[in-house]
C-alpha positions as CSV (number, residue, x, y, z in Angstrom):
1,X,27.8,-11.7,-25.2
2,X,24.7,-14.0,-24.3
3,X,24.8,-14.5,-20.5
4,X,28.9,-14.1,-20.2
5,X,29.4,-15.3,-16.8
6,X,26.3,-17.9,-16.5
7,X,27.5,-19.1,-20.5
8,X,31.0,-19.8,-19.6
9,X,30.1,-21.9,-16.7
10,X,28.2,-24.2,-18.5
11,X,30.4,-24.0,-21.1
12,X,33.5,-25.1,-18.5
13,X,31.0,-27.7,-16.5
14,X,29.2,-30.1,-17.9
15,X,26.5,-30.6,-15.3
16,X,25.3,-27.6,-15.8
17,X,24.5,-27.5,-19.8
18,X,21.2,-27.2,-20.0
19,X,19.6,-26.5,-16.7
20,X,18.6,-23.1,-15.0
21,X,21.7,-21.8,-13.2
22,X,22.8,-18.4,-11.2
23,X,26.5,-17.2,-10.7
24,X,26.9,-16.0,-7.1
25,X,26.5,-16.7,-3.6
26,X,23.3,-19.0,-2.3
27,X,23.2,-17.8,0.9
28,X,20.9,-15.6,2.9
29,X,22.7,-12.5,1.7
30,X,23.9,-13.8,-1.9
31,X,22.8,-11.8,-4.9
32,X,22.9,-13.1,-8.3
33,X,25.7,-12.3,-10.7
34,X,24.3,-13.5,-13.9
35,X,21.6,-16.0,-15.2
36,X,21.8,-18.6,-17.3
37,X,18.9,-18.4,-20.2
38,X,16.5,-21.6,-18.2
39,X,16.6,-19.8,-15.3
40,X,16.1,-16.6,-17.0
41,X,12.6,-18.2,-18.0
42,X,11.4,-18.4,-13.9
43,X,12.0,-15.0,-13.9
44,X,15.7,-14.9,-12.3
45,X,18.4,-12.3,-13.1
46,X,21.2,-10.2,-12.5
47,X,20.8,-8.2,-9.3
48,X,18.4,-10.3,-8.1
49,X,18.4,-11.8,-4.1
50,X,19.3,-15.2,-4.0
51,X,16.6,-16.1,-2.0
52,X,14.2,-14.4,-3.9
53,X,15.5,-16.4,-7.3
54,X,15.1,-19.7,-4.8
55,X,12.0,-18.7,-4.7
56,X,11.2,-18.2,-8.5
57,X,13.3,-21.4,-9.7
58,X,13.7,-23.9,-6.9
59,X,15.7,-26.4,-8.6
60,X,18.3,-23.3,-9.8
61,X,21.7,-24.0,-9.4
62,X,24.3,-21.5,-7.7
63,X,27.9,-21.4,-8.8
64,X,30.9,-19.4,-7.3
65,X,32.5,-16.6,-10.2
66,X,35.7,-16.6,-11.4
67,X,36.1,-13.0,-12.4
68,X,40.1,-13.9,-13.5
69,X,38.6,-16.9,-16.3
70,X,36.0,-14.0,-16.9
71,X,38.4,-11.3,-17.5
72,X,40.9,-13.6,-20.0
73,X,37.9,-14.5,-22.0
74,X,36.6,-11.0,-22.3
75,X,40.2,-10.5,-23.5
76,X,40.0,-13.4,-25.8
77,X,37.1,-11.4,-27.7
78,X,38.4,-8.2,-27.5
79,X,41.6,-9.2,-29.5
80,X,39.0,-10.4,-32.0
81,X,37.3,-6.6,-32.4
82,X,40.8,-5.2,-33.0
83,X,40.8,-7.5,-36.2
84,X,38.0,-5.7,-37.5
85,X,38.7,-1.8,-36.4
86,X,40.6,-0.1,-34.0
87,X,37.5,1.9,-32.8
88,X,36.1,-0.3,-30.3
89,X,34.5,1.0,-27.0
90,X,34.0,-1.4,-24.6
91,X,31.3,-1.5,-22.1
92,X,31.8,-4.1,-19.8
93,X,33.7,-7.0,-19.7
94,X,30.5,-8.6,-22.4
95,X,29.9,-5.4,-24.5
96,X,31.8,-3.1,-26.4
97,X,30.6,-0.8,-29.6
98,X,32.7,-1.3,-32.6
99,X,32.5,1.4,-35.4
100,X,33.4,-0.5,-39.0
101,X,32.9,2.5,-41.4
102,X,36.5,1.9,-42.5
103,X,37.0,-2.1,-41.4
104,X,40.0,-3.4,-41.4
105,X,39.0,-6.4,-43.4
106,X,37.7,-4.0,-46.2
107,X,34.1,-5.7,-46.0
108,X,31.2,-3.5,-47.4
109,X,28.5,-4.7,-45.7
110,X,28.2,-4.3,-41.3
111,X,26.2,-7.2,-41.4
112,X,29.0,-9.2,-42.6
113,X,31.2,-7.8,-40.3
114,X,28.4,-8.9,-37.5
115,X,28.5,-12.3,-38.9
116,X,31.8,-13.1,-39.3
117,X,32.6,-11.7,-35.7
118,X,29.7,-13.8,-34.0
119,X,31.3,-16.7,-35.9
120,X,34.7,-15.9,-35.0
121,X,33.9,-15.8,-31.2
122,X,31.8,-19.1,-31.2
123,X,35.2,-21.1,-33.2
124,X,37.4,-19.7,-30.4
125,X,35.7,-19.5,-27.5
126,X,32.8,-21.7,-27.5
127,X,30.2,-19.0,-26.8
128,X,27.6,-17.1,-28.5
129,X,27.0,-13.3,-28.9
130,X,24.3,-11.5,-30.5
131,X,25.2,-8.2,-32.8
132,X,22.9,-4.9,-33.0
133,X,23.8,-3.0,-36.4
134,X,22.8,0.1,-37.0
135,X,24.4,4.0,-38.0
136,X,24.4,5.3,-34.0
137,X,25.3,3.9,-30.9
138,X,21.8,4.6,-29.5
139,X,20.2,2.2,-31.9
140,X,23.2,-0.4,-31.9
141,X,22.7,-0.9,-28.4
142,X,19.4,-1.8,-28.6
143,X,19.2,-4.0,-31.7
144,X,21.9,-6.1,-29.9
145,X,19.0,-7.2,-27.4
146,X,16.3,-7.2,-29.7
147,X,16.8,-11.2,-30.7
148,X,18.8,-12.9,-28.0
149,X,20.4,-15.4,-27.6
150,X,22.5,-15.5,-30.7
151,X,21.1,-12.5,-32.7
152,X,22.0,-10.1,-34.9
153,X,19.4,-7.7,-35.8
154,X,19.6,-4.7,-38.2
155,X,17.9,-1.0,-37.7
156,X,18.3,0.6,-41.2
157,X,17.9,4.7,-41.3
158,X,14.8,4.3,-43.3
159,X,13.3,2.2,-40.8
160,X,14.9,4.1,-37.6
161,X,12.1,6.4,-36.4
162,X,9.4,4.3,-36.8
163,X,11.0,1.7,-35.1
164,X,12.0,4.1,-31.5
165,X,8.2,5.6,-32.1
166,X,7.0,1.5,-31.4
167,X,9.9,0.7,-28.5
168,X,8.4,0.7,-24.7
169,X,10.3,3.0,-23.1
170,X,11.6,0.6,-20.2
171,X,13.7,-0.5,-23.7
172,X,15.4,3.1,-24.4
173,X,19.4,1.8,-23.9
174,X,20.0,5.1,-21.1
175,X,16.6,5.1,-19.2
176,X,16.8,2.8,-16.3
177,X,13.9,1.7,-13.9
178,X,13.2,4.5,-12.0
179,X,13.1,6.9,-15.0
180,X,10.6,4.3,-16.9
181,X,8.3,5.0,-13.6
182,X,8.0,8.5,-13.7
183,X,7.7,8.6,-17.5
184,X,4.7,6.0,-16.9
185,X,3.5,8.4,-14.4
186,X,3.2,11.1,-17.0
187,X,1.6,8.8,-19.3
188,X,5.2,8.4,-21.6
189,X,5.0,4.3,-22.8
190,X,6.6,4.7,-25.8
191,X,9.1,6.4,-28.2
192,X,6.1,8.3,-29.9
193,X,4.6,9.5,-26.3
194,X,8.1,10.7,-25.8
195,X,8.5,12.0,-29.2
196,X,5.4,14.4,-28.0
197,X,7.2,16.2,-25.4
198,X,9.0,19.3,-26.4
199,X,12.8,19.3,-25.5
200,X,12.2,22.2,-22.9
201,X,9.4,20.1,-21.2
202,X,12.1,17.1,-20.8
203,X,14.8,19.4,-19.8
204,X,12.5,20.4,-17.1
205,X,11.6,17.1,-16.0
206,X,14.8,15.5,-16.7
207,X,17.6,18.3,-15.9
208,X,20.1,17.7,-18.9
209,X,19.7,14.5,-19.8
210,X,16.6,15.3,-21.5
211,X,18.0,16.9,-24.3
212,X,19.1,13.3,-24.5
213,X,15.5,11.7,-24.4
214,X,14.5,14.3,-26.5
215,X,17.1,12.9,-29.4
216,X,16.5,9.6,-28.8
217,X,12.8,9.4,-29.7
218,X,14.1,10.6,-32.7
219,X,16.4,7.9,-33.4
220,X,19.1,10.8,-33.0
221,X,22.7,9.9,-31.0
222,X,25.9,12.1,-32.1
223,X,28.2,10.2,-30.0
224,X,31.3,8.8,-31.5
225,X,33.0,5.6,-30.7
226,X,35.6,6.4,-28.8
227,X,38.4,4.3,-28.1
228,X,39.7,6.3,-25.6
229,X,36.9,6.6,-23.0
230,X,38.1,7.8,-19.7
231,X,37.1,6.0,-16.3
232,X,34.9,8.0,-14.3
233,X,34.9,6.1,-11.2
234,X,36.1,2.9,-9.2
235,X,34.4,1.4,-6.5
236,X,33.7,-1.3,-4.3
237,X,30.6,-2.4,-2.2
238,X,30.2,-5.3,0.0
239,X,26.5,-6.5,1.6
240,X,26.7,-7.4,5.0
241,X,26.2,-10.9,6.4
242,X,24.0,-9.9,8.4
243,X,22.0,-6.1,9.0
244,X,24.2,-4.2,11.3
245,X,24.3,-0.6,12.8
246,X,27.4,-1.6,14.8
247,X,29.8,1.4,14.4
248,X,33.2,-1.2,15.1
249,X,31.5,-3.6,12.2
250,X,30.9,-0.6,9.6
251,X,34.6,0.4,10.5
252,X,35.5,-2.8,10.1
253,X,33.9,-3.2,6.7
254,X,34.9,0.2,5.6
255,X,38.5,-0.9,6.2
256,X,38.5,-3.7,3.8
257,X,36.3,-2.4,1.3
258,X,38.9,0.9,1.2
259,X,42.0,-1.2,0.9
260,X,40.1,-2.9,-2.3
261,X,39.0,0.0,-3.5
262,X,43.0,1.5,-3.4
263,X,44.3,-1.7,-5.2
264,X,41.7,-1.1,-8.1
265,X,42.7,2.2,-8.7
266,X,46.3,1.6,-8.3
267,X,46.0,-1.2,-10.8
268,X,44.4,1.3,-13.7
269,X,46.7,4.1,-12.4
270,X,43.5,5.8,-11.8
271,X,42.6,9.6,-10.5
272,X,39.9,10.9,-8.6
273,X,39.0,13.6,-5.6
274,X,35.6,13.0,-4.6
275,X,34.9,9.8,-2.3
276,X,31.2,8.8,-2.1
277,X,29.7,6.8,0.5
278,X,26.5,4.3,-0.7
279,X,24.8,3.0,2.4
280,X,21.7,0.5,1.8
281,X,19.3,0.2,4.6
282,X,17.4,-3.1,5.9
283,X,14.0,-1.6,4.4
284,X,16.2,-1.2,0.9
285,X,16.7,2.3,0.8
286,X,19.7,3.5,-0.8
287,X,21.6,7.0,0.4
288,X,25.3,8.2,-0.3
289,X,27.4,11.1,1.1
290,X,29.9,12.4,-1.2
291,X,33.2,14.6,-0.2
292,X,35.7,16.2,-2.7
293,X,39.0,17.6,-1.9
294,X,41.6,19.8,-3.1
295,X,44.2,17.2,-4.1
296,X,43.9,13.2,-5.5
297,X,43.4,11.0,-2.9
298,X,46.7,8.3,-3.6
299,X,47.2,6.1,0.2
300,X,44.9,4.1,2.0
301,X,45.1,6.3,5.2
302,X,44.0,9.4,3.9
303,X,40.9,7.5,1.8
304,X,40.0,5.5,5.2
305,X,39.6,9.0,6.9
306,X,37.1,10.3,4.2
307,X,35.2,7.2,4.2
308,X,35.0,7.5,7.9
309,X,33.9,11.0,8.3
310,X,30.9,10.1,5.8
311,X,30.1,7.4,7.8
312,X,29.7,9.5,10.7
313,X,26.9,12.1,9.2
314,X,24.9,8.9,8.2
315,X,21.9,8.1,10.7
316,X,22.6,4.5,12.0
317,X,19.4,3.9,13.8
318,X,17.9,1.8,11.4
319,X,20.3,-1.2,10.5
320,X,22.6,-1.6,7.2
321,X,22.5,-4.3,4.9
322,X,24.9,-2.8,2.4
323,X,28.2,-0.6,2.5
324,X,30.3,0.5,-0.4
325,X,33.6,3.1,-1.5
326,X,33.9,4.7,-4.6
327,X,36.0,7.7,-5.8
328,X,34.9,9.5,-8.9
329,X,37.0,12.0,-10.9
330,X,35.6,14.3,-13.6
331,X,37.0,15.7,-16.9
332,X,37.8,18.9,-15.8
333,X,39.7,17.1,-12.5
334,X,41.8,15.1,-15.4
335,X,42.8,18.4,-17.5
336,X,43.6,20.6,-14.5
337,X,45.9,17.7,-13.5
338,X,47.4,17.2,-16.9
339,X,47.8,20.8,-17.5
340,X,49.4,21.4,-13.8
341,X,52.2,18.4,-15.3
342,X,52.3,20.0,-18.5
343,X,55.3,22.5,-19.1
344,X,55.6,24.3,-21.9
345,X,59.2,24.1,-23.8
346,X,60.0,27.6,-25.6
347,X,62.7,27.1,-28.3
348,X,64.8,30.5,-27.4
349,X,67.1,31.4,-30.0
350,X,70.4,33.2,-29.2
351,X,70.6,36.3,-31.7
């Protein structure tokens, strides 16, 4: 989707059609949510300081979300994807991939498929969304931001390598900011500088996920659309009104942000043994402590403990701007726990 939470707004308010615009809080500690495309052109995005974005667009307009409209529009296109295939993978709330080798609607051509979709969305819900089309998820992903708003853009297999040897590599759907800086540093810009490495040289400078890299720049991904994705994680984060390295306040904060976290998990019946702790300092910098246990953390009491004994090994000399809970499982955490609930049923026969 084009701007979700920034699109619906104007969408819902008519004052706001047209002009720059930030979801989220416009107060000395507010972060930005999501953009709308004319404020998106001073420079202002998602993740961004309100008072920085003030700074870029003065005349931008801050609005409160309203994850639950959010959430029942997401919905809204989501029912609209299950027309077309059952495989669809969603991403976020905005994005899901949608594999139409065998479409529903028995349409030849993905393009099409793209089309009629985008079209689909816009008659119900009033909002655009731009489609990536391509034969891996790796490409798909980023041909679906290569002409926003409103795309749809196409990366054939004939045209595939060329077109990853050409892509900066801040582009690469996978290789966030920090990567891009150390593959500047060693002088990768681009798919083909990447393509140059051998995959031993980006295992070594990448651990595992440069087997990944090493794909990429070929225009290679062998992951399927999966329908069935499991959750790896649910968290919750909350930045302070104000720095603090108050112990009682951090408690205090820890409480709340604990009890959110519980509700979350409870609500997807989710799993998970290892609580980690992200503290982010006044100067910015982000640490987290992490604890695992033997068993899956299920009541508030027990979770508040964890996230209190992390707190504890953090240094609170220098004051905190942000605090935040999340509780991770992993795959083999899920299939020890469905195999200790699985019992096997022998059909004995009397002879």
């Amino acid at each position: 989707m084009d701007a979700f939470y920034a699109s619906i707004e104007q969408r819902d308010h008519e004052e706001f059609r047209g002009k720059p615009l930030a979801v989220g809080f416009s107060g000395e500690r507010g972060v930005v949510a999501a953009a709308s495309y004319e404020a998106r052109k001073f420079g202002v995005h998602s993740a961004m300081s309100s008072k920085q974005a003030i700074q870029r667009c003065p005349n931008l307009i801050f609005t409160s979300a309203r994850f639950e409209i959010y959430r029942s529009v997401s919905k809204q296109i989501r029912n609209i994807f299950f027309q077309y295939t059952d495989l669809v993978e969603p991403l976020s709330f905005d994005e899901a991939f949608l594999d139409v080798t065998n479409s529903l609607k028995n349409k030849e051509f993905a393009r099409d498929i793209a089309k009629e979709i985008k079209d689909k969305i816009f008659k119900e819900t009033g909002l655009t969304a731009s489609a990536g089309i391509s034969f891996n998820k790796f490409l798909a992903k980023i041909a679906s931001d290569y002409n926003k708003p409103d795309g749809l853009f196409i990366i054939t297999p004939q045209k595939a390598e060329k077109f990853v040897e050409n892509l900066r590599i801040e582009n690469f759907f996978g290789i966030g900011k920090k990567t891009a800086e150390k593959m500047h540093q060693l002088g990768i810009n681009t798919g083909w500088d990447l393509k140059q490495k051998s995959e031993e040289e980006l295992i070594k400078l990448f651990g595992k996920q440069g087997s990944v890299y090493y794909l990429n720049a070929r225009a290679i991904d062998n992951r399927e659309v999966n329908p069935n994705r499991i959750r790896k994680s649910v968290g919750s984060e909350n930045t302070l009104m104000e720095d603090t390295n108050s112990l009682p306040k951090l408690c205090s904060e820890l409480d709340s942000i604990c009890r959110d976290v519980l509700q979350r998990m409870n609500k997807i019946s989710f799993k998970g043994r290892t609580v980690i702790l992200k503290i982010k300092y006044s100067d910015f910098k982000v640490i987290s402590k992490s604890k695992t246990i033997t068993s899956f953390i299920t009541d508030f009491p027990l979770l508040y403990k964890i996230a209190l004994e992390l707190l504890y090994t953090v240094n609170i000399d220098k004051k905190i701007r942000l605090i935040g809970i999340s509780i991770k499982n992993s795959k083999s955490e899920l299939m020890e726990d469905m195999q200790k609930n699985f019992q096997l049923k022998i059909p004995f026969k009397d002879f």
